[in-house]
C-alpha positions in Angstrom: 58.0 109.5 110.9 60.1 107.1 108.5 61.3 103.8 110.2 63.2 100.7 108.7 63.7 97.2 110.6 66.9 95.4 108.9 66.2 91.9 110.6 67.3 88.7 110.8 71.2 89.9 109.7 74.5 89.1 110.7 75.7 92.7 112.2 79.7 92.6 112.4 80.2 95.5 115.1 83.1 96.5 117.8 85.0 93.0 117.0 81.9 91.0 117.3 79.4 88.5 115.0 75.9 88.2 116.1 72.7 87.6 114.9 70.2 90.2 115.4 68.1 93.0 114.1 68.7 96.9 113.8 65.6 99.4 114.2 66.3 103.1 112.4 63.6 106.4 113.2 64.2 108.9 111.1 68.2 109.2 111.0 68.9 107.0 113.8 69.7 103.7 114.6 66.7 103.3 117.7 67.4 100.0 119.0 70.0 96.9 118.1 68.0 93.6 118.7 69.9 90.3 119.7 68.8 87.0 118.1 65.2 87.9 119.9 61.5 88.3 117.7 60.9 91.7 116.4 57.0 90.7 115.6 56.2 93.7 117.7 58.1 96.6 116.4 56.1 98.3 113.9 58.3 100.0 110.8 57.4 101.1 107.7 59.5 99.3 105.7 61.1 95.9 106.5 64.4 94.5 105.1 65.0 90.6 105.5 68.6 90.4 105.9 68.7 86.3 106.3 71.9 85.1 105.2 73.3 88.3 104.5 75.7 91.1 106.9 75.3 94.4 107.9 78.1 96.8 108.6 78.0 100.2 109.4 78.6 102.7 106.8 82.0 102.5 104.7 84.3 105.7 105.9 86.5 106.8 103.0 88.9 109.0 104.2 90.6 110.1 101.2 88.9 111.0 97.6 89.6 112.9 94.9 85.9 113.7 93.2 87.9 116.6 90.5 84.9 119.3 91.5 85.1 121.9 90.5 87.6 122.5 87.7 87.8 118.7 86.5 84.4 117.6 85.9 85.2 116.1 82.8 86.8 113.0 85.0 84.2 113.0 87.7 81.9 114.8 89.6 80.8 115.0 93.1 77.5 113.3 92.1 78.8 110.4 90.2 81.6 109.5 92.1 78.6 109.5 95.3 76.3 107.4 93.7 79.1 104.9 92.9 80.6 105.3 96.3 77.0 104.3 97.9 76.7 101.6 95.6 79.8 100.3 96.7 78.7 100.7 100.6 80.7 103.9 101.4 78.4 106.3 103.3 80.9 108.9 104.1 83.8 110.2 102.2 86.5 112.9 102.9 87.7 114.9 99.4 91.0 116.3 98.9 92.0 119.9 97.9 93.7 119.4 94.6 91.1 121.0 92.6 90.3 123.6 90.4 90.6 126.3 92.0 92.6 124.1 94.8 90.6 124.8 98.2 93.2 126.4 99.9 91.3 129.1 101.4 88.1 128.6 103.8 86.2 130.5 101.4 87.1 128.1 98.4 86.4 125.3 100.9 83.0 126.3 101.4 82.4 126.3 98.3 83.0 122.6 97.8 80.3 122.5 100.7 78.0 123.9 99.2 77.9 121.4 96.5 78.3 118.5 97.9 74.9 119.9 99.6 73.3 119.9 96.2 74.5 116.5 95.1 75.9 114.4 96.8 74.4 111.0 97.6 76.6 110.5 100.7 78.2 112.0 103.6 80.7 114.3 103.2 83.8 116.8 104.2 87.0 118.3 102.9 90.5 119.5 103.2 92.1 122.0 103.1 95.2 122.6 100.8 98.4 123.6 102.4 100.6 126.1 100.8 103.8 127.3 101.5 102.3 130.2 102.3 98.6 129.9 103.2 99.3 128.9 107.4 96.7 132.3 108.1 94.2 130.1 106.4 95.0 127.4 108.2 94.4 129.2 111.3 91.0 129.7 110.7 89.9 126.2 110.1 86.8 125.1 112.2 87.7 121.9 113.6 84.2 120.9 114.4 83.2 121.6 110.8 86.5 120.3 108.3 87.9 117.1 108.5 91.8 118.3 108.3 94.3 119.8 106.6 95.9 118.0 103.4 99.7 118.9 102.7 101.5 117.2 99.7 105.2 116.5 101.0 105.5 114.8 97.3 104.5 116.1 93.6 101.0 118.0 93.2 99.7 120.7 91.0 100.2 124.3 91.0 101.7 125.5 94.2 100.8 122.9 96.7 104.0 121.1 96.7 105.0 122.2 100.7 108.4 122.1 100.2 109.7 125.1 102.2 111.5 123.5 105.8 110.5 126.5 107.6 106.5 126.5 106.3 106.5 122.9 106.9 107.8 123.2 110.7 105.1 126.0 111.3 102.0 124.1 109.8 103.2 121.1 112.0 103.2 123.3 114.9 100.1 125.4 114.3 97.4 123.5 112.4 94.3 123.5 114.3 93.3 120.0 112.7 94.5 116.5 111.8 97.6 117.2 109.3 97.2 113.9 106.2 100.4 113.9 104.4 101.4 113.0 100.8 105.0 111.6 101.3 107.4 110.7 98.5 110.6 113.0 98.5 110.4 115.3 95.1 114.5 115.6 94.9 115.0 111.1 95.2 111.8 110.8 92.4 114.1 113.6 90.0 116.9 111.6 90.8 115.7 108.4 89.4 113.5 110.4 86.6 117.1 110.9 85.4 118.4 107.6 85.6 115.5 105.5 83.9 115.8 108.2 81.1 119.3 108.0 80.5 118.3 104.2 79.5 115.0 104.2 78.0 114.8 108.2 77.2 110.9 109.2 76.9 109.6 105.4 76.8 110.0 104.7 80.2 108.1 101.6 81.1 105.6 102.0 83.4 106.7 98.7 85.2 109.7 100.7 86.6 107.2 103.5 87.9 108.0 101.8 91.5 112.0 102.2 90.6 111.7 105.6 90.1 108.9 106.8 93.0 111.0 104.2 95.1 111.1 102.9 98.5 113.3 105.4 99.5 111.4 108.3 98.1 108.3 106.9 100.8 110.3 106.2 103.5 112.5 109.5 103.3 109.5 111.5 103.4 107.4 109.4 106.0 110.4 110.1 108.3 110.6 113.4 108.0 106.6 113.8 108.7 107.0 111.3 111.7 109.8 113.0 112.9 108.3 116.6 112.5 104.8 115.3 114.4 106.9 113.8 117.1 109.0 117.1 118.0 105.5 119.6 117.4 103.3 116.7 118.7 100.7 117.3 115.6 98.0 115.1 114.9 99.4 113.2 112.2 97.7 111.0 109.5 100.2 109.4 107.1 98.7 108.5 104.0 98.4 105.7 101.4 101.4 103.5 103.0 103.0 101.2 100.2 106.2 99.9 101.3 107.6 97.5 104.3 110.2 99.9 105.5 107.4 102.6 106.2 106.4 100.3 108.9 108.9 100.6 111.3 107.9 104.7 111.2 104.7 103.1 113.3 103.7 102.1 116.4 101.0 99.0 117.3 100.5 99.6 120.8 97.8 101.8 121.5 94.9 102.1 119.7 94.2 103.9 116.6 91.5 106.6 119.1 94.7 107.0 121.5 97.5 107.7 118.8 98.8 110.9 117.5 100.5 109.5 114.8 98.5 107.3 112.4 98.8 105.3 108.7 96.5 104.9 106.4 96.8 102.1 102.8 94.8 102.0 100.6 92.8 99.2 98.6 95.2 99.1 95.8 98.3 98.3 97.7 96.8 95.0 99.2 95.1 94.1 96.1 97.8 94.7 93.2 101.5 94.5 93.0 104.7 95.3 90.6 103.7 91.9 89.0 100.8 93.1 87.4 101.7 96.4 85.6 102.5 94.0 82.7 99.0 93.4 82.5 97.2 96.4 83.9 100.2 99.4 82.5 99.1 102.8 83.4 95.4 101.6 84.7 97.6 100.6 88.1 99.7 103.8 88.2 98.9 105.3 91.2 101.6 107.9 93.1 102.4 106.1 95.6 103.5 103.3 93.2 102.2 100.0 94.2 105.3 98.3 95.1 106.5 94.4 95.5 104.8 91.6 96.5 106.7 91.5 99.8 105.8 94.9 100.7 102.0 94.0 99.9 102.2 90.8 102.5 103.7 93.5 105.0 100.8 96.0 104.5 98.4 93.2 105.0 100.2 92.2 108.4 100.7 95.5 109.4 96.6 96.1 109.4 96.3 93.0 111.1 99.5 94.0 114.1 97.6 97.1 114.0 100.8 99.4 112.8 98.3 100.7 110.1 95.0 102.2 111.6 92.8 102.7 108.2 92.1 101.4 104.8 90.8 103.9 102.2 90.6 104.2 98.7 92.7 107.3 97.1 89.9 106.9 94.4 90.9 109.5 91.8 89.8 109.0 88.2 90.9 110.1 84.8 89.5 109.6 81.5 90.8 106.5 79.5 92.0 108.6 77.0 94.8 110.2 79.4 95.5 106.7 80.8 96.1 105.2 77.4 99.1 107.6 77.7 102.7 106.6 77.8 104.1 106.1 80.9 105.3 109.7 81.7 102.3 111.1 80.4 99.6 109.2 82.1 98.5 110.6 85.0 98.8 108.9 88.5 95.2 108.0 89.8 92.2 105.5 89.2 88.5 105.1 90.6 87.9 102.4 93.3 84.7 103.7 95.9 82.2 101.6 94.3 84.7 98.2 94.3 86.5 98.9 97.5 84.6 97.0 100.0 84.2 94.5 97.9 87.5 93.7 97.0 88.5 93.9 100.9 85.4 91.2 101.1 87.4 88.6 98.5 90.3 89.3 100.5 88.2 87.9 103.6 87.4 85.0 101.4 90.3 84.1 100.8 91.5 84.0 104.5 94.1 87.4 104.5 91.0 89.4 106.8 88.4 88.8 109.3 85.3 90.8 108.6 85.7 92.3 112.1 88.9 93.7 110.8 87.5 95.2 108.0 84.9 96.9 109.9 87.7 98.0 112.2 89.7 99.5 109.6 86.8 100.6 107.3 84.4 102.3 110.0 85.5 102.0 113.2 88.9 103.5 112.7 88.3 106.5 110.1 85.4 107.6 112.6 88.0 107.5 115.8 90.8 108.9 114.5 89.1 111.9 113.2 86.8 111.8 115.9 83.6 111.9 113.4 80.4 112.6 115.5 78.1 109.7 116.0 78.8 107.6 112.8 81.4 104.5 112.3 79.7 102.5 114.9 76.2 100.6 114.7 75.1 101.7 118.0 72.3 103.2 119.5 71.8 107.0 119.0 74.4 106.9 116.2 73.3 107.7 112.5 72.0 105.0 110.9 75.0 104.7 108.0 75.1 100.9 107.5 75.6 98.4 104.4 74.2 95.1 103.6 76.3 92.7 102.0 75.8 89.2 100.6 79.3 87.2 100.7 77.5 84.8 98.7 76.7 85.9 95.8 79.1 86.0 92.6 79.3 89.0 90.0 81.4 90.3 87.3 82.7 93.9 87.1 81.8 95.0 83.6 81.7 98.2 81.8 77.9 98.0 81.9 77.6 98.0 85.9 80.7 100.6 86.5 79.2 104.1 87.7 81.9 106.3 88.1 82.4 109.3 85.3 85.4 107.6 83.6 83.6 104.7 83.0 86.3 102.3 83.3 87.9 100.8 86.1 91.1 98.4 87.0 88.8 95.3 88.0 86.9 95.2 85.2 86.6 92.0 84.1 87.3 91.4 88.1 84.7 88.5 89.4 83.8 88.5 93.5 82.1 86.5 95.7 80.8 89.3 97.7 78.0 92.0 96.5 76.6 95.0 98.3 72.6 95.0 98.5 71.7 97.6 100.3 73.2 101.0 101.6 71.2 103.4 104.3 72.3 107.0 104.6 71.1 108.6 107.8 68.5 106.6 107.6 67.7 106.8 104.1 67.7 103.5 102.1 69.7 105.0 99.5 70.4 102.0 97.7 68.7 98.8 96.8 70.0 95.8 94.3 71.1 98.6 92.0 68.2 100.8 92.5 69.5 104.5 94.2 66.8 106.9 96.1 68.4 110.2 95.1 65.6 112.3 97.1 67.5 112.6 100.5 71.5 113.8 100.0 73.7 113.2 102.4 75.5 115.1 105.5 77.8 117.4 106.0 80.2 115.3 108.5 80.6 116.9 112.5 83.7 116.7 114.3 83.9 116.0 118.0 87.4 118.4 119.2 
């Protein structure tokens, strides 16, 4: 029988600091320890955690990994390892592959290797159609994390742009719907404009002009408004504007809602200040916005009108990002720097590290009601991260692990470093050093 003793650590759990210890059998988390000795608890392998936290294990609740179909951007197994490294144990992928899983059959299939390779826990969505709501039908809820529909630009047919198909997926689905939401007719409309002044050379700096405010906030309304009258489980996606917030409520919790918001690291990091600097390697759809609206995102996780922080981590090759604007695609890897980046955040007094745990773990696993992880209790998998928030590095090409090899903080230094990440009990990783012989997990679902 395997055993680990993580002791004298700093465990930030359920809005609460304490010293202690945490004892794992196998894949569980046996016994949390107060400030107490632990000389008589016998494990086979110790970690001293002195001066360092443990949280449980990052929950990412929206990835794109590109397998199958897009491997040359990133696979399931790269985009793992450097989502362990960066203290993400769990990860839900979207359906904008190739072929896009919009069939349960083609979502098995992503299963199935993800089983093979990857390093952590996973699950994924399935792709609404316009036309696909038998699929939908058959969706296990215990077994897939939701159902992703694209109220905004995508590939190939997932665009859900039909009112009627939209009203019946809102009123059937069997799972959590996570929406897309910019409005496709305001983005053309703007397209136009910024073209009739800069034709093809667009730059990227007006990418928030053109997927604008209004193109968010007309969509979010119309998801809102179509959860409300069908009274879906709704999970708005990467929030990036102020005006979205009023769409939101603060006073339940995030376990109680049925309409939820999600932003994601690059929103409260970056703003429209910096595509002078950064060009396409900050073009993400949604655009990140103004300065203002990132103030408001951070306040709104902290009022509680947004429930989750996730990543949207979806890499492309540097030779498509060193595109002009209107050919560069939208997208750019962030698992193995997210936590981090939320930790220099912390630093420098915009988040409590209960808050991030709250956002990061807590919330993800409520909301999609993930079966015994997000938590560092007793009984629960033991998916956890050790951190130390003192402890400076540099992001440089040499220490970036995803596929694309490249990432938007290079060159980025933080305070804060992950040390150690344990996978159902596995130590997975260790000061750079992964233990690829257990994979991770397909994720439960308690509905």
């Amino acid at each position: 029988m395997y055993s680990l003793l993580i002791r004298n650590v700093t465990i930030v759990n359920e809005n609460n600091q304490f010293k202690g210890s945490v004892f794992i059998e196998n894949e569980q988390i046996v016994k949390v320890i107060g400030d107490s000795d632990t000389s008589s608890i016998r494990a086979k392998q110790v970690i001293d955690g002195t001066g360092k936290y443990l949280f449980p294990g990052i929950i990412d609740d929206q990835v794109h990994f590109r397998e199958p179909g897009l491997t040359k951007k990133a696979d399931i197994y790269t985009e793992s390892k450097a989502a362990v490294a960066g203290g993400i144990t769990s990860f839900m992928e979207m359906p904008n592959t190739i072929p896009q899983a919009t069939t349960i059959e083609l979502l098995e299939e992503k299963y199935t290797i993800a089983s093979q390779k990857s390093l952590a826990n996973y699950s994924f969505y399935l792709g609404a159609t316009n036309d696909n709501l038998e699929e939908i039908k058959k969706v296990d809820p215990e077994k897939v994390c939701g159902l992703k529909v694209f109220m905004g630009s995508s590939t190939g047919n997932m665009l859900v742009n039909d009112s009627n198909s939209l009203s019946r997926i809102f009123a059937e689905s069997p799972v959590l719907i996570a929406t897309h939401c910019e409005d496709e007719e305001t983005i053309n409309r703007n397209t136009i404009l910024y073209k009739e002044t800069f034709g093809e050379n667009v730059p990227v700096k007006y990418h928030p002009k053109i997927r604008s405010e209004e193109a968010c906030y007309k969509s979010s309304s119309l998801a809102v408004e179509l959860a409300k009258k069908y009274n879906s489980r709704l999970h708005v996606l990467h929030i990036s504007t102020a005006k979205e917030l009023e769409l939101f409520e603060n006073t339940l919790s995030s376990k109680e809602k049925r309409i939820r918001a999600e932003v994601c690291v690059h929103h409260l990091w970056f703003s429209e200040e910096d595509y002078d600097q950064f060009g396409t390697y900050i073009k993400w759809n949604p655009a990140i916005k103004s300065v203002q609206d990132r103030e408001a995102l951070i306040g709104a996780l902290k009022n509680n009108k947004i429930d989750v922080i996730a990543t949207d981590h979806a890499p492309h090759t540097l030779e498509e990002k060193n595109n002009p604007y209107f050919k560069a695609p939208s997208g750019g890897p962030l698992v193995q720097h997210a936590l981090v980046a939320m930790l220099e955040l912390y630093h420098m007094g915009k988040i409590s590290l209960e808050e991030i745990v709250n956002k990061m773990c807590h919330a993800p696993a409520d909301l999609f009601n993930v079966r015994e992880r997000g938590y560092i209790k007793e009984g629960y998998k033991a998916d956890l991260v050790l951190a130390d928030l003192n402890s400076p590095w540099k992001v440089q090409n040499d220490n970036i692990l995803y596929k694309c090899r490249w990432s938007p903080f290079e060159g980025q230094k933080f305070k804060s470093k992950v040390t150690h990440t344990i996978v159902n009990g596995n130590l997975v990783y260790d000061h750079g050093t992964f233990n690829e012989s257990a994979k991770g997990q397909r994720l439960t679902f308690e509905r």
